[in-house]
N, C-alpha and C positions, 0 to 999 in steps of 0.2 A: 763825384768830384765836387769837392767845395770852393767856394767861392776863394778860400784863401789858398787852393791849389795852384800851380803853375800849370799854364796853356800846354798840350802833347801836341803838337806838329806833326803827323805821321808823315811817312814817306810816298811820295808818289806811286810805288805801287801798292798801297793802302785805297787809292783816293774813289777807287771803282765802288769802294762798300759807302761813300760819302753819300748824303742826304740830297746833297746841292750842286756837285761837279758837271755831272750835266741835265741840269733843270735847268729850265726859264725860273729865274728865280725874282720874284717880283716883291720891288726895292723901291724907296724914294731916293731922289736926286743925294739929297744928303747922306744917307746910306751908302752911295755908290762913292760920293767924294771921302767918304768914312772906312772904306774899305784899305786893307792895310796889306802894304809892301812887302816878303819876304825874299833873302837872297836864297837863289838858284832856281827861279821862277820866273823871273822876267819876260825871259825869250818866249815864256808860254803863255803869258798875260790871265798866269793865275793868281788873284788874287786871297784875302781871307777878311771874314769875319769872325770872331775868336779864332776859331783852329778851324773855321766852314773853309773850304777850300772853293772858289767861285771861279766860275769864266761867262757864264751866259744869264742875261739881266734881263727883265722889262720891266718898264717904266710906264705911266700916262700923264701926259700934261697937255699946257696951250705951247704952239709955236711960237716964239717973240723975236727970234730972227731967222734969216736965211742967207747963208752966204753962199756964194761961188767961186770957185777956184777950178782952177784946171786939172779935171778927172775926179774932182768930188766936191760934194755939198755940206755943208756942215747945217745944221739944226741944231736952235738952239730952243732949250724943251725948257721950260717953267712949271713944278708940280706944287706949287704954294709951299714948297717946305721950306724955305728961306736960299737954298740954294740953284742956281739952273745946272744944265750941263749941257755939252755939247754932244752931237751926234753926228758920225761921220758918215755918209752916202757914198759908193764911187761911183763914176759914172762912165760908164763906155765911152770912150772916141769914137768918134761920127766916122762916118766911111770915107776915104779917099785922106786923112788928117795926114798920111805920109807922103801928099803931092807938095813939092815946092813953090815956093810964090813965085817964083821967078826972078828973081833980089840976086839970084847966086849966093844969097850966107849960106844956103840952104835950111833958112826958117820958112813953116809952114805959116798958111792962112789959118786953115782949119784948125789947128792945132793949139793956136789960140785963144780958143773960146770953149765954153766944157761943153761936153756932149748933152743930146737930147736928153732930158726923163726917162725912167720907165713912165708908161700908159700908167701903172699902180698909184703913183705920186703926182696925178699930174695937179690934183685935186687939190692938194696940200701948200697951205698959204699960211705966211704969218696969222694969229687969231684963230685954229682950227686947233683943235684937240685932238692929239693922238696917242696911238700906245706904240711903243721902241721896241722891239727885239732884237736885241746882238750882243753881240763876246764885250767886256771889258778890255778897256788897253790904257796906256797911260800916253800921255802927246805933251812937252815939255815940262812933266812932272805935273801934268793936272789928267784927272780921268776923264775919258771920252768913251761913247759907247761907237762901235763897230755896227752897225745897224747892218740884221741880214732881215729883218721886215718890219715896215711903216706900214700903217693904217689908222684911215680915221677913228676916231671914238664916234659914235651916232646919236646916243641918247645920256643926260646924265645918270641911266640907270646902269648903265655899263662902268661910269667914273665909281659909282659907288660899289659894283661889285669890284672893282679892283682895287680898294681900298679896304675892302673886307680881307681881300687874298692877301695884299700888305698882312693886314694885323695877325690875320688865323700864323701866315710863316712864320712872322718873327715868332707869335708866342708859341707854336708847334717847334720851330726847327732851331732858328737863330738866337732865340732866348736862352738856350744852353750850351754850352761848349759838347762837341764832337766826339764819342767816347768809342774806342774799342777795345776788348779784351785783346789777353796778349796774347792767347795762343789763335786769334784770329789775326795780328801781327805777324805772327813767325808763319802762319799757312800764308799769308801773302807773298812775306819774303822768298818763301820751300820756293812756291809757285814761278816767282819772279828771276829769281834764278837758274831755275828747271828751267825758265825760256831762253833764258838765255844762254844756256851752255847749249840747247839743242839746237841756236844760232849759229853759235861760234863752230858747232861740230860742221852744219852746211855749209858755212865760211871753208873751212878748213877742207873739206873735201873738193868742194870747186877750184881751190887754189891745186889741191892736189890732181885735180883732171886737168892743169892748165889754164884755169880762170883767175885771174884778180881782181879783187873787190876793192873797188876804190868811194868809199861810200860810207860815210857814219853811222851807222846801227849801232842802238843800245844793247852794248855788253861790256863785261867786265874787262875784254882783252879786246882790241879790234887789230883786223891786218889792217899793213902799210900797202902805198903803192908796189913793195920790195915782195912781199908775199911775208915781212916778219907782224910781229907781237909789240904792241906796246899798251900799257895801262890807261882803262878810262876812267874816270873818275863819277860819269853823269849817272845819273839816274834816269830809268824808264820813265817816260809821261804817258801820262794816259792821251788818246790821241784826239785832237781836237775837234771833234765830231756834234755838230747841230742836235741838239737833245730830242729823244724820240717822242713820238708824240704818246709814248705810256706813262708821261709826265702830268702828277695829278693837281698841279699848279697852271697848267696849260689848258684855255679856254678850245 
């Protein structure tokens, strides 16, 4: 593919043979703000770079804020690239948060205040250097990372191994658009519909022993509460699953 070629989008059930779907994929702030929007992804908070199709990010910087709000933490991460980002924590409700104050509105005391830490973060203060891993998601039209792990950074010999892993991806994986041949296309599709007609046949037998399925599964045809047929339109996603650790981007 050449430069003056147009972007392939494959379809989500292509995205399994992806490079980066579910890697830790390690990015700068501006990278992650630079990643691009496409409809019928949303709900999945998959994003792309050229045609890379992305959900799970890490990042290192210094912390330069901390907010609190009720049931989560925001961090906010500065990695010298000109842009920060934020990073979302959630936080347990504290035990008993469903007792009333005794006011009668029935607003809680506890319920007020955001829950303990985990023990893992309790270390972590504005000025501390850390690395981010979690899903991308977007929060009034600006990106934020979903943090499923914080930890500190300890030495700057770790800042610079992970600025090496920056470079080697981009120029390994991100520096080129996504290519697959087409008869590896049409065996995803065989494949992807194979699944799903042998859905719809389990569908269709449970209705017929007396069961109804009242539940959205991806397929071509779903039953109603009625036991009828109506047209789906969506497409299979791959399913949103923490990246295994035979990830050779992952420390």
């Amino acid at each position: 593919m050449t430069s003056a070629e147009p972007l392939v989008y494959y379809p989500a059930y292509c995205f399994h043979l992806s490079p980066t779907i579910n890697k830790w994929c390690p990015l700068r702030a501006t990278d992650i703000h630079g990643l691009e929007c496409r409809p019928g992804f949303e709900g999945d908070n998959v994003f792309f770079s050229l045609n890379h199709p992305i959900r799970w990010v890490r990042i290192v910087g210094v912390v330069v804020a901390i907010d609190e709000y009720h049931g989560r933490r925001i961090y906010t991460i500065d990695d010298s690239t000109g842009e920060c980002i934020e990073c979302c924590l959630d936080i347990p409700k504290p035990p008993g948060s469903g007792r009333q104050n005794g006011s009668g509105n029935g607003t809680t005391t506890a319920s007020l205040a955001p829950g303990p830490a985990p023990d893992a973060i309790l270390d972590i203060d504005v000025g501390v250097v850390v690395e981010v891993k979690g899903s991308t998601k977007l929060f009034r039209d600006q990106k934020q990372i979903k943090i499923q792990k914080l930890q500190r950074i300890r030495s700057t010999n770790q800042e610079v191994e992970f600025w090496n892993k920056i470079r080697d991806f981009r120029r390994q994986v991100l520096g080129r658009p996504w290519v697959l041949e087409t008869r590896e296309v049409r065996r995803c599709k065989k494949q992807y519909m194979a699944d799903v007609d042998a859905e719809e046949k389990k569908r269709k037998k449970k209705v017929e022993n007396g069961y109804i399925i009242d539940r959205n599964l991806p397929s071509r045809r779903r039953l109603s509460t009625k036991g009828g047929n109506e047209r789906s339109g969506s497409a299979k996603q791959e399913a949103l699953t923490e990246p295994g650790a035979r990830n050779p981007y992952t420390t």
